[in-house]
N, C-alpha and C positions, 0 to 999 in steps of 0.2 A: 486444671479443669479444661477438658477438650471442648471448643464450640463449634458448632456446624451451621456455617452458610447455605443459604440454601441458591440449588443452581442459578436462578435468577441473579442472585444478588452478586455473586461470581462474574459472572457476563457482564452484567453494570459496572463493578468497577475495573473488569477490563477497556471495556468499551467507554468509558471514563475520564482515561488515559489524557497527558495532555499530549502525548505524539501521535496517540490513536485519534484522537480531531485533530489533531494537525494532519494527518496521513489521509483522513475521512475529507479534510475540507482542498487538502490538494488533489484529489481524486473527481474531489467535483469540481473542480478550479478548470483542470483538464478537460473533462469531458463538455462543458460550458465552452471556453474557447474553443475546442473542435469543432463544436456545432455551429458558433458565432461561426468562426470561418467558412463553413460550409453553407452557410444560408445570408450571410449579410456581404456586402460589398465594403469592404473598410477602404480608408483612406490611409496613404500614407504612415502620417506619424501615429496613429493608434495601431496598428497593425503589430509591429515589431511591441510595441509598449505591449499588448496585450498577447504577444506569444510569449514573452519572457515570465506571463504570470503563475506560470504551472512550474515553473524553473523557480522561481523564489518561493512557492508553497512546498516545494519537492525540498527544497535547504532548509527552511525552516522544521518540517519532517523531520529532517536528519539530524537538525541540531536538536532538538526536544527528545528525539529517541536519545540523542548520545547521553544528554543530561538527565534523563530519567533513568536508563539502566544502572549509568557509573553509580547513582543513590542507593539500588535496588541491594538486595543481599543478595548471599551466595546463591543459594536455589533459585529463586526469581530470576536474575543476572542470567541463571543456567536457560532456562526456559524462552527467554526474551532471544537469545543468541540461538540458541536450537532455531526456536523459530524463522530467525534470519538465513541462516544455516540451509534450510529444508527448503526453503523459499525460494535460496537462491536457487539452488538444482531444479526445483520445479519449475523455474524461470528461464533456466539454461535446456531442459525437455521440453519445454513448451516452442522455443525457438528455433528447438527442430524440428518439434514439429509443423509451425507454421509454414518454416522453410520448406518442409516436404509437399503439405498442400499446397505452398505457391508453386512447387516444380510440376505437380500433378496438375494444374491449373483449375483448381478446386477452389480455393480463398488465399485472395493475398493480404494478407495482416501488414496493418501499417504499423510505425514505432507507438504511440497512442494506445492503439489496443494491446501491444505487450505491456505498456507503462500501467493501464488498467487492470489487468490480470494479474500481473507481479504484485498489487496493491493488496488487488484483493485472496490473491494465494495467500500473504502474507498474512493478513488480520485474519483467514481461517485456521493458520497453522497455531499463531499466537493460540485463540481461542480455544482451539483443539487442544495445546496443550496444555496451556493454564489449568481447565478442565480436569486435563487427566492426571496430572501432578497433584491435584487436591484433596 
């Protein structure tokens, strides 16, 4: 007996993930401290403590995705890595492009903003695929 989820409920347990909140909450880990930096006056010994916090949510990330794929089956496994896969090239065109606008003196993208875009190319690739495999 075939059973059909329906699209919503697809998206929930992708977005469910424990690496996809792990991925979602270093995302915002980043973007939080960029801005701290950018508006507050730190001191010293918080400064370094609170730049490394986007660096431990980014490992964590990476260890939750490794542990949740190796479990996955074959199809899934397939899908999870395509996505990494796609991500990564779109991550490698995007940083020439950014290069290009920084040379055209149009925008200079700092590391931060690729680290945010690589995130979230990623969870649309994921998404997208998931999706279409189903």
């Amino acid at each position: 007996m075939t059973t059909y989820c329906s699209w919503s409920s697809r998206v929930t347990n992708v977005m469910t993930r424990p690496f996809v909140l792990w991925g979602i909450a270093a995302l915002a880990t980043s973007s939080t401290v960029k801005w701290i930096f950018n508006h507050e006056e730190l001191h010293s010994p918080a400064r370094p403590m609170l730049g490394l916090l986007p660096a431990l949510m980014a490992v964590l990330f990476v260890v939750a995705f490794v542990k949740d794929v190796r479990k996955l089956d074959e199809m899934r496994r397939r899908i999870h890595l395509q996505a990494a896969a796609i991500s990564f090239l779109l991550t490698v065109i995007l940083t020439f492009v950014f290069d290009g606008l920084k040379s055209a003196g149009i925008y200079r993208a700092t590391l931060s903003d690729l680290d945010t875009a690589t995130m979230l190319i990623w969870v649309a690739t994921l998404v997208f695929l998931s999706l279409r495999y189903r």
